[in-house]
N, C-alpha and C positions, 0 to 999 in steps of 0.2 A: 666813627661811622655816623654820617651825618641822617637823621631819619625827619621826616615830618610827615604829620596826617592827611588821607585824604582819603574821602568819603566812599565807599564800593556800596553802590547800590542793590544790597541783596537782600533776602528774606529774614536774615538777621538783625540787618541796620546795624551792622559792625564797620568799625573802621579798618581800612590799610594802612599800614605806612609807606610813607613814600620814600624811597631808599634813593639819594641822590645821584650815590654812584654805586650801583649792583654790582660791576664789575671790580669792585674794589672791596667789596665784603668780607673778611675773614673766613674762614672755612668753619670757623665754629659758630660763629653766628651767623654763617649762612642758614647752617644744619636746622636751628632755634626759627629764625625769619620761614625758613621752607614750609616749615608745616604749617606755618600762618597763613602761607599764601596757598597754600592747600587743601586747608580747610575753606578758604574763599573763594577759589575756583571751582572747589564742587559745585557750590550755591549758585554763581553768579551765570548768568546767561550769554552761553559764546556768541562770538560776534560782539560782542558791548564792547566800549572804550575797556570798562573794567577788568572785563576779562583780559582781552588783548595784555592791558597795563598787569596784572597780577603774571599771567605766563611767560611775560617777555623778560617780567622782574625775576624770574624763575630761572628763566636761561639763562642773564648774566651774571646772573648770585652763583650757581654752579658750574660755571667756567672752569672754576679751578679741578674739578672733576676731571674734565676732558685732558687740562694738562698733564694730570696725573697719570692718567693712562695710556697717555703720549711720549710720556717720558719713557716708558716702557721700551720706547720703540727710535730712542733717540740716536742709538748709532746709522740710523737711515740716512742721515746727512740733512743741513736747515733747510736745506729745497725741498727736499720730502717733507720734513716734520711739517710745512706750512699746510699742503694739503692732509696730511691725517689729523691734525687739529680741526680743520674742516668737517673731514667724513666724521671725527668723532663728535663734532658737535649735530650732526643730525643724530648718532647714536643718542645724546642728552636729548633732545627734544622728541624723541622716540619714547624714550623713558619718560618722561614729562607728561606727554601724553595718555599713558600708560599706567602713571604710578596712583593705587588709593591707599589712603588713609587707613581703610579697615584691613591692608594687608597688617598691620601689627609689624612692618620690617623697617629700618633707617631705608631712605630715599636713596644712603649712597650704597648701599648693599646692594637695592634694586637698578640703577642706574651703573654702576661700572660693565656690568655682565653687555649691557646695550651699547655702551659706547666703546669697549674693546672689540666685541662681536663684529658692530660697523666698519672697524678698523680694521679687524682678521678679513673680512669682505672683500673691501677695496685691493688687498693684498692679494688675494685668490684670483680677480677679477681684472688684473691691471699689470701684475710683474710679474716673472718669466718662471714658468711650471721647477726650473733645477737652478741653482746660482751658477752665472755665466762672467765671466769677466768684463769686466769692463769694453775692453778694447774690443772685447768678440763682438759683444753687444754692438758697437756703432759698426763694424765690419759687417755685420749682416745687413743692415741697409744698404752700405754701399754694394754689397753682394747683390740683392735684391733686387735695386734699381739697373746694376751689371747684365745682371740676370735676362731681366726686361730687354734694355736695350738691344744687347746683340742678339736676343730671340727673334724680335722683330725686325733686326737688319739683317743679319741669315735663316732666318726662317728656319730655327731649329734650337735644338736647347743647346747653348755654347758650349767648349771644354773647360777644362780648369786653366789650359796655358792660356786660351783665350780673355777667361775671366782675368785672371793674371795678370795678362799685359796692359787688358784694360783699367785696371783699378790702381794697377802700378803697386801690386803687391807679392811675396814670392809666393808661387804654389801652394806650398803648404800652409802659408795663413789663408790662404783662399779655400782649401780642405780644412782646416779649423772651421772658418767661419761658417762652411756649410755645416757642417757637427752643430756647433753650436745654434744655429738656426733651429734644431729638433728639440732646443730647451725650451723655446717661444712657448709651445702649445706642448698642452697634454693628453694622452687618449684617455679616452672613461673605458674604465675595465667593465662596464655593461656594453660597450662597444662588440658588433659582430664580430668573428671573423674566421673567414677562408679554413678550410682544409680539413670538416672534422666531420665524423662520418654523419652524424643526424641536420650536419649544416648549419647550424646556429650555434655556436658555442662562442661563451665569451671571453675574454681577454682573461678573467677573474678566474675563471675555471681551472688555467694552465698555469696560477702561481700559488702560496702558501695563502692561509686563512688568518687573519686577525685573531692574535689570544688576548682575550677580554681578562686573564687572570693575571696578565703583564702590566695593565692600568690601573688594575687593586694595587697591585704592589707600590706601584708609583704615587699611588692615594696616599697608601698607608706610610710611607715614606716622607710624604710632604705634611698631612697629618700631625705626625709623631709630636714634633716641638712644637705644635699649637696646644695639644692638648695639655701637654707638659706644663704649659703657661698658664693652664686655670688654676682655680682654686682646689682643693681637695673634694668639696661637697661636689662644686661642678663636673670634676672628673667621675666623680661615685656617680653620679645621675647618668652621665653618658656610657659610663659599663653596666649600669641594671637594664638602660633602655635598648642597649644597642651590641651587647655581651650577651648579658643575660636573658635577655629580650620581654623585660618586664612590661605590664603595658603601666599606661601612666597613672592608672588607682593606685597598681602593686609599690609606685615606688612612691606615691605619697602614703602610705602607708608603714613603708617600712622609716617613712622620714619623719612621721608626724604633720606633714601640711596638707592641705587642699589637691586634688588632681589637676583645679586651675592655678594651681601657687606649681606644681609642677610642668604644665605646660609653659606658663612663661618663665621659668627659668632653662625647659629647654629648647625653649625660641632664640632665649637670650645668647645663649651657647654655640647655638647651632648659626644664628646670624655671625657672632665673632669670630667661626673657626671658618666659614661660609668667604668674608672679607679675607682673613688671612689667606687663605686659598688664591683669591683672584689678585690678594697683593703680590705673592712671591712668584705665582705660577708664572 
């Protein structure tokens, strides 16, 4: 990694280093270079060359972030992965923007949550409410555009034989493709609707409730081999604080150290079981 100095004009009169290629960075000495350049973005005044130079150095040193949480999502096919590389490099520069120093957390703990999220987004916002086939999927355009056409040359909503003939497809892929069409969009269950005696009721009203004690389960499930993987004292601290529900004097006490020798060990704890979490999930 090739480095050489250059001069950030801040309250400190500290130097940068000038990183030749960011994008080529290691992941572990990005992690080391990050807080550098973090520490000197607080100080430095935006809008300055400086600045600019420190945050931009920020986004290509952390690239490999993005990949990482792109890969997640690699059976999308390399046409998609190109764009969720994209969305999730605004998720990094969200987090960038975002991330201080006095949160006491690694930058990559704070930044995955932002650049997955971005990517969950673009997901919500762009591909099809239920998984459709392939072939339905482009059948509905031609549907569509079917659709169109003979409406405005009969003046009226065609048949299926009609659509049929036109598209040169049999019937019942043409009653597929309609079905499938109802995947595109989805209703919001605060949506109104029809037929209930006070006239307002919503879609959410007439199906089952969300059990919120089905996603503990799921926690604790996912959980389980994180914890397994600490040490003994680490795991003791996380059943007095969160078993037991000691608060953080009681369990420095029963340990022998400081309540601040306790809290960061269960920052420490709570930050690695926090990343396992958005690794496997």
């Amino acid at each position: 990694m090739a480095l050489m100095s250059t001069p950030a004009t801040d309250t400190r009169n500290t130097e940068l280093p000038e990183v030749a290629d960011p994008s080529r960075v290691a992941p572990k000495d990005a992690r080391e270079l990050s807080r550098l350049f973090f520490e000197q973005l607080a100080v430095l005044e935006e809008g300055t060359a400086e600045y600019s130079y420190a945050r931009n150095t920020l986004i290509e040193m952390n690239m490999s972030l993005v990949r990482y949480a792109a890969g997640r999502f690699r059976s999308r096919g390399p046409e998609e992965m190109e764009d969720i590389v994209q969305v999730g490099m605004i998720g990094l520069i969200k987090a960038i923007d975002r991330f201080e120093l006095s949160r006491e957390a690694e930058f990559t703990s704070f930044a995955i949550p932002y650049i997955v999220g971005e990517i969950k987004r673009f997901f919500r916002d762009t591909t099809w409410a239920v998984h459709v086939p392939r072939r339905l999927q482009e059948a509905r355009v031609q549907l569509a555009r079917a659709t169109e056409e003979l409406r405005s040359r009969l003046g009226r909503t065609p048949t299926v034989k009609e659509l049929s003939e036109l598209m040169s497809l049999p019937e019942e892929e043409v009653r597929e493709a309609r079905l499938a069409a109802n995947g595109y969009n989805s209703a919001s269950l605060d949506a109104a609707i029809g037929g209930s005696e006070d006239g307002e009721a919503a879609l959410q009203d007439f199906i089952g409730t969300e059990d919120t004690a089905l996603e503990l389960v799921e926690d604790f499930h996912a959980l389980a081999p994180l914890i397994a993987e600490l040490d003994a004292r680490d795991r003791q601290i996380i059943h007095m604080r969160f078993v037991e529900e000691l608060t953080q004097a009681q369990i420095g006490e029963r340990l022998g150290v400081s309540q601040m020798h306790v809290s960061r060990l269960l920052s420490r704890c709570l930050a690695r079981l926090r990343e396992g979490l958005l690794t496997t999930g």
